[in-house]
N, C-alpha and C positions, 0 to 999 in steps of 0.2 A: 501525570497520574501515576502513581505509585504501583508498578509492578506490572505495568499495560505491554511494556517491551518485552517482556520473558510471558505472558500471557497470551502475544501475540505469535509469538516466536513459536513456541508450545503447540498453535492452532494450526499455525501453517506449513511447520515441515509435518504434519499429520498428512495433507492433499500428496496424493500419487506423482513423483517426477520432480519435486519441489527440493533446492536446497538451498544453505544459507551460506554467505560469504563477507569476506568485508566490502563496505558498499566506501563512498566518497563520506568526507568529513565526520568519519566514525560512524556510519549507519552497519544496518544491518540488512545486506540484502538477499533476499527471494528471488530464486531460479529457476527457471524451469532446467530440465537436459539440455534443451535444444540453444540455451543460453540466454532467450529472452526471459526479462525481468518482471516478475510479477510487480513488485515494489518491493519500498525499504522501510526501515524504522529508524528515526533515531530519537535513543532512548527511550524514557517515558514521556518522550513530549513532544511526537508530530512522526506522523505515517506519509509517503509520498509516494504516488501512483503513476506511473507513466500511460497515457491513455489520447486516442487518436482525437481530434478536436471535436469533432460532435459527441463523443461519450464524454467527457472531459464539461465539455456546455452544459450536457445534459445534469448532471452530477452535481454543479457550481448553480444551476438555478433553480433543482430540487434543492438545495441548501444542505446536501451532504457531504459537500467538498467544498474547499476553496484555490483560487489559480493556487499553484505553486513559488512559493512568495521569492524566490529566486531566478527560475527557469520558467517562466511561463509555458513556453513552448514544450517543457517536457511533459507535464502530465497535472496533477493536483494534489494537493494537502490536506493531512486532514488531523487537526490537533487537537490531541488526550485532552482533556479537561475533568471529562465526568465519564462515569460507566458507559453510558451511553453513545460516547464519542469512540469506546474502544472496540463496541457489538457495531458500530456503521463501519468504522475501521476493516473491521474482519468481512464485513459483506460485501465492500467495496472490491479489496483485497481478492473475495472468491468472485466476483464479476469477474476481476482484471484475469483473474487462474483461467476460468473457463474459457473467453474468449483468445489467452494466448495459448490454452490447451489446444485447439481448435484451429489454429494458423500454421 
């Protein structure tokens, strides 16, 4: 989806503690200080979250994530298509912020 990457981008170095860097195979990744990884983007077409396997379950069978079509074990996916894929994106994203805020 056209302009979902810089949209995103936009949204989440706005959260307190949060930076951006280069992630694996040109992503864009989200950081907290402490180092861990909120998630990444690449491009406009697929956000990836790294999230402990019950959250992760939980996510893939509310139908707002899917595994992560690579690494299963790391976390989920979740790709741009339509507006609506880029506001679950960003709430996913602030799930993942809060709960690594918190650790």
């Amino acid at each position: 989806m056209r302009g979902a990457k810089q949209r995103i981008i936009d949204t989440v170095t706005t959260w307190p503690g949060v930076s951006t860097g280069p992630g694996r195979f040109g992503a864009t990744a989200f950081k907290l200080e402490s180092g861990r990884e909120v998630g990444h983007v690449h491009g406009d077409s697929v956000v990836d979250i790294p999230c402990r396997k019950a959250q992760c379950a939980e996510w893939i069978a509310a139908g707002r994530a899917e595994r992560h079509r690579f690494a299963p074990d790391f976390g989920v996916s979740v790709f741009l298509k339509k507006e609506e894929d880029v506001k679950n994106a960003l709430e996913l994203l602030s799930e993942s912020y809060d709960l690594k805020s918190r650790i």
